[in-house]
KOLLUMBA-264526 format. One record per residue (C-alpha): z, y, x; residue in one letter. Coordinates in steps of 0.25 Angstrom, whole numbers, plus 5000, padded with zeros to 4 digits. Layout:
N
ZYXA/...
% end
This chain:
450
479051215022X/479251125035X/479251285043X/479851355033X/481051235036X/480951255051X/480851415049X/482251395042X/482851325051X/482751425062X/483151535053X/484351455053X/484451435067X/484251575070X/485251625061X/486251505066X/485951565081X/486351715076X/487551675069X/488051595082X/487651725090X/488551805082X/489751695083X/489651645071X/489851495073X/490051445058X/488851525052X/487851475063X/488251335063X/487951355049X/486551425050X/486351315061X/486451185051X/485451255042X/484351225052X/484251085051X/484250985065X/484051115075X/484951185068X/486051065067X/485851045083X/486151215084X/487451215077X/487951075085X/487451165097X/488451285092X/489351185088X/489351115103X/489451265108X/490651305100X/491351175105X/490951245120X/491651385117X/492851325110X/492851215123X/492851325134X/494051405126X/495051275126X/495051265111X/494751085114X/494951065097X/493951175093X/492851125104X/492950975099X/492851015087X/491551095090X/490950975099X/491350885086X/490550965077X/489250985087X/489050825084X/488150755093X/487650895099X/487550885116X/488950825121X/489750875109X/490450735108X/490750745123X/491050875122X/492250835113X/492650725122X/492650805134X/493450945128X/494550835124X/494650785138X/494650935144X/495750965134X/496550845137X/496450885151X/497151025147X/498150975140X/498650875151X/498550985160X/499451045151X/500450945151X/500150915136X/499850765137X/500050745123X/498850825120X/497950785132X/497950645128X/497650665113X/496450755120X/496050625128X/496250535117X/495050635111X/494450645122X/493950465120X/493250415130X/492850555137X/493050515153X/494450465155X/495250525144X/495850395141X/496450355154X/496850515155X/497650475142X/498250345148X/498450425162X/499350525152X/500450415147X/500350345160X/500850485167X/501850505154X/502350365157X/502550385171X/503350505169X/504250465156X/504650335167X/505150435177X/506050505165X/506650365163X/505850355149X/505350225150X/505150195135X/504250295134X/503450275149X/503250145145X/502550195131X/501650295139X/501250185149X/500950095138X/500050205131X/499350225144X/498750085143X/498050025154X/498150165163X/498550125178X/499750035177X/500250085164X/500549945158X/501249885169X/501949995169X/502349995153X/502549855153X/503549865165X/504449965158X/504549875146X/504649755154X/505749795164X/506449835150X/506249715144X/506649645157X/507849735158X/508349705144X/508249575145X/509249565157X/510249635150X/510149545136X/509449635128X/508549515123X/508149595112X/507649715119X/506949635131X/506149545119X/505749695111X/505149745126X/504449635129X/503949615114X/503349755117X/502649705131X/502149585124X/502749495134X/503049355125X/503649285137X/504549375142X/504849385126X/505049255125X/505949235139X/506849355133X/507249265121X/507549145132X/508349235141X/508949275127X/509449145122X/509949085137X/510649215137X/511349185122X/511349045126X/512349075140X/513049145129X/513549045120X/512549105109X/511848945106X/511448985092X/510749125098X/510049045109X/509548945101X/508849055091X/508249115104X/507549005108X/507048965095X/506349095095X/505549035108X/505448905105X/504348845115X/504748965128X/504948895140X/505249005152X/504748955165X/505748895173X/506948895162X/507048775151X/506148815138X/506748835125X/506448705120X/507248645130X/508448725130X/508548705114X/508548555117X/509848585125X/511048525119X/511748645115X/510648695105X/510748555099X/511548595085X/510548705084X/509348645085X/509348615070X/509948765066X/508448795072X/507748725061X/508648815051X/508248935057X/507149015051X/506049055063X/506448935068X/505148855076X/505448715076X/504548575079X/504548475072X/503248395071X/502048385080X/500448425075X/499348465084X/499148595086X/498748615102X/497448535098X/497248455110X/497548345102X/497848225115X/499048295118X/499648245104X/500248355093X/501348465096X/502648485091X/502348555077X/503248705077X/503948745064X/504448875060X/505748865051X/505548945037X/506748915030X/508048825031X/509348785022X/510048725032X/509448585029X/508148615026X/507148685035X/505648755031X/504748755044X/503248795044X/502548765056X/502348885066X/500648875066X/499648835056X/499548695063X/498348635054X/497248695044X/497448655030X/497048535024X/496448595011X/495148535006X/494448634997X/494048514988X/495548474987X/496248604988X/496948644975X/497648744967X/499048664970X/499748634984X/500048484978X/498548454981X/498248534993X/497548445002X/498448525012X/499648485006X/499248325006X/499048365023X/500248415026X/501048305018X/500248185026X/499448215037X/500148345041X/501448265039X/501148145046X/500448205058X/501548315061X/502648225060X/503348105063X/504148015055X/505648065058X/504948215057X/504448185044X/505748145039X/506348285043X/505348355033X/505748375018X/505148345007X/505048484999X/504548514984X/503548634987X/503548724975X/501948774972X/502048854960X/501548984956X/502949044963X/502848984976X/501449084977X/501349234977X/501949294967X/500749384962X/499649294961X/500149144965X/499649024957X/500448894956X/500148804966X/500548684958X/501748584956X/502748574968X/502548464979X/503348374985X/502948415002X/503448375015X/502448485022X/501748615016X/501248725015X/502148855012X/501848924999X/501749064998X/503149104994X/503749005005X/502649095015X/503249235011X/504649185012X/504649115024X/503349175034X/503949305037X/503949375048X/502849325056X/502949185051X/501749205042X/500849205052X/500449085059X/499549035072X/498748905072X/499048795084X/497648765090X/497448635082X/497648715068X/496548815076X/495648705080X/495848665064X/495148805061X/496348865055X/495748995049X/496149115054X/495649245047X/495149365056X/495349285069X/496349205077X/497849225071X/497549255058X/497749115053X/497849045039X/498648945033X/498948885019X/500048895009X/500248824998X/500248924986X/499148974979X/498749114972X/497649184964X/496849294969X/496149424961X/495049314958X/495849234951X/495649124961X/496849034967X/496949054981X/497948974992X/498949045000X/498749045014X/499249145025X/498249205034X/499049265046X/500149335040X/499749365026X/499449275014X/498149255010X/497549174997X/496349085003X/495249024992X/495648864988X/494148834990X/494148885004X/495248795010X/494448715019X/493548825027X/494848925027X/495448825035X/496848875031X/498048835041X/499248735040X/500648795041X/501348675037X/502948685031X/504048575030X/505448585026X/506248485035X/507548435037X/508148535048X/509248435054X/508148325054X/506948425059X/507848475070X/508248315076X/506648305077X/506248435080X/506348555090X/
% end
């Protein structure tokens, strides 16, 4: 039997090698694969050799495709890498750089192929600056990466723009261009050059709003922002900042540096919501972990031990005695309405709070655009503040609760910028943050605050 195999298998082969003599490619591949291992390594062999003929006519699609098939025969994979090179080096010859470079791009790691791309854009960029296209020169530079000088060289054409518009006042398009180069600073110096500029004009109100919006800058060798909003004619306005929605203000002090001998820093607020008399502030970071036992944490925000933290020690440690007097006394609504709508449970009775959690209603209406999200001062860090799938990606806790496809009530609590239910029971090792909120009394908050 074991001959009468081997006997078959060179029958095959035989008649594979006289159908390839006659040109008859498919029915000898065929023949060939009949033959077992021997036969398999004859047809690559054709395979590889059709891939050659179609090579030496030009036809670069027809030859990979060959050299694709012939598997791990010789060099076929080379072979492949190589015809993708030699036909991108036509096509540039050609003047069809559209077509050489997706050929490079083929062509992967073969020789130089991906600095013959990059030499391409940076050739393209080259010539579009000398038509005076400068939008799209400094696109081709950018695409060539870190070929030669290419991004100096697209990082000066947005920068001299950038530079150029703000000369002329146009803040808006300066800030745009340098939003695109990434450059915070000379973001950040636009917006002061912005509200002098408003300032000189008579435009008080404009400038004031400016500089809120950079609240710590400090250019070197010009006063910083918080000394010019002390100046005496930003003094009525002082108090519109604690009305104004984005508003950050301070009020307070906590650690949050942890180098706890130089005392606690001023405590940053972001203003939610205001009447006129009344301000909703959250602070900026998640400035503590949680103060949830898992022994004591229940289904009810009246007897979270977090709750009991922020109202005394929280309270007494953040603030002073005239600061405590700017902070209202609120009833905190914890019913089944104050949660998500599909699944929310009822959080029990409404509280009587000074400081709090928001709920998850308060959360959707108020964190929007960015505000969700918020980052840790490195004291909250040293806490252990969790932060799911690494550094950024931090929790905090709400007060509102919620039932899950088990059945099983779980706390809301924001992780990044999405909400996310998080087991009672697992309080303590979660290590969930504090984002405390306080409604205040804006004219009283704004005498003792910044």
């Amino acid at each position: 039997f074991r001959d009468s195999g081997e006997k078959a298998a060179k029958a095959w082969i035989s008649y594979g090698d006289g159908l390839k003599e006659k040109g008859r490619v498919s029915d000898a591949l065929k023949a060939y694969e009949q033959a077992g291992k021997e036969g398999r390594d004859k047809a690559n062999a054709l395979r590889y050799e059709q891939g050659e003929a179609r090579l030496a006519k030009g036809d670069y699609n027809a030859a990979a495709n060959w050299f694709s098939e012939a598997g791990d025969y010789g060099d076929a994979k080379e072979r492949i890498l190589a015809l993708r090179y030699e036909e991108a080096e036509q096509l540039l010859s050609q003047g069809k750089e559209d077509g050489a470079i997706s050929a490079f791009r083929q062509a992967g790691g073969y020789r130089d192929a991906k600095d013959r791309i990059s030499a391409i854009y940076y050739q393209r960029a080259e010539a579009l600056l000398a038509s005076g296209d400068e939008d799209d020169a400094a696109a081709a530079f950018k695409t060539a990466g870190d070929y030669l000088d290419a991004p100096q060289r697209w990082d000066g054409i947005f920068r001299a723009r950038a530079e150029s518009c703000r000369a002329q006042n146009r803040w808006q398009e300066a800030e745009d261009l340098f939003a695109v180069l990434e450059d915070t600073e000379q973001i950040r110096l636009t917006r002061y050059l912005h509200a002098l500029s408003e300032d000189s004009a008579g435009n008080t109100q404009s400038a004031f709003l400016i500089l809120n919006s950079i609240p710590d800058y400090a250019p070197e060798g010009r006063p910083s922002v918080p000394e010019l909003l002390q100046e005496e004619r930003f003094a009525g306005l002082r108090m519109t900042k604690w009305m104004i929605p984005g508003s950050i203000v301070v009020l307070g002090r906590y650690e949050q540096d942890n180098r706890t001998n130089n005392g606690p820093e001023p405590l940053e607020w972001i203003v939610l919501d205001s009447d006129g008399q009344r301000s909703l502030l959250i602070t900026r970071y998640i400035i503590d972990v949680s103060h949830n036992g898992s022994s004591t944490f229940t289904q009810t925000w009246e007897k979270t031990s977090h709750r009991a933290w922020l109202n005394k020690t929280f309270l007494n440690a953040a603030f002073n005695e005239a600061e405590q007097a700017a902070l209202l006394t609120v009833t905190n609504l914890n019913g089944v309405e104050t949660s998500d709508p599909k699944n929310g449970v009822d959080g029990g009775s409404p509280t009587e709070d000074r400081v709090f959690a928001l709920s998850y209603q308060e959360a959707s209406r108020y964190l929007t655009e960015g505000l969700l999200k918020a980052d840790v001062t490195a004291y909250a860090d040293a806490q252990d503040v969790k932060s799911w799938g690494g550094k950024g990606n931090y929790y905090y806790f709400l007060r509102s609760f919620t039932r899950i496809g088990n059945g099983n009530v779980y706390a809301w609590t924001v992780e990044a910028d999405k909400f996310t239910p998080s087991r009672l029971d697992l309080y303590d090792f979660l290590g969930v943050g504090a984002r405390p909120a306080v409604w205040v009394d804006a004219a009283a908050a704004a005498a003792l605050g910044q």
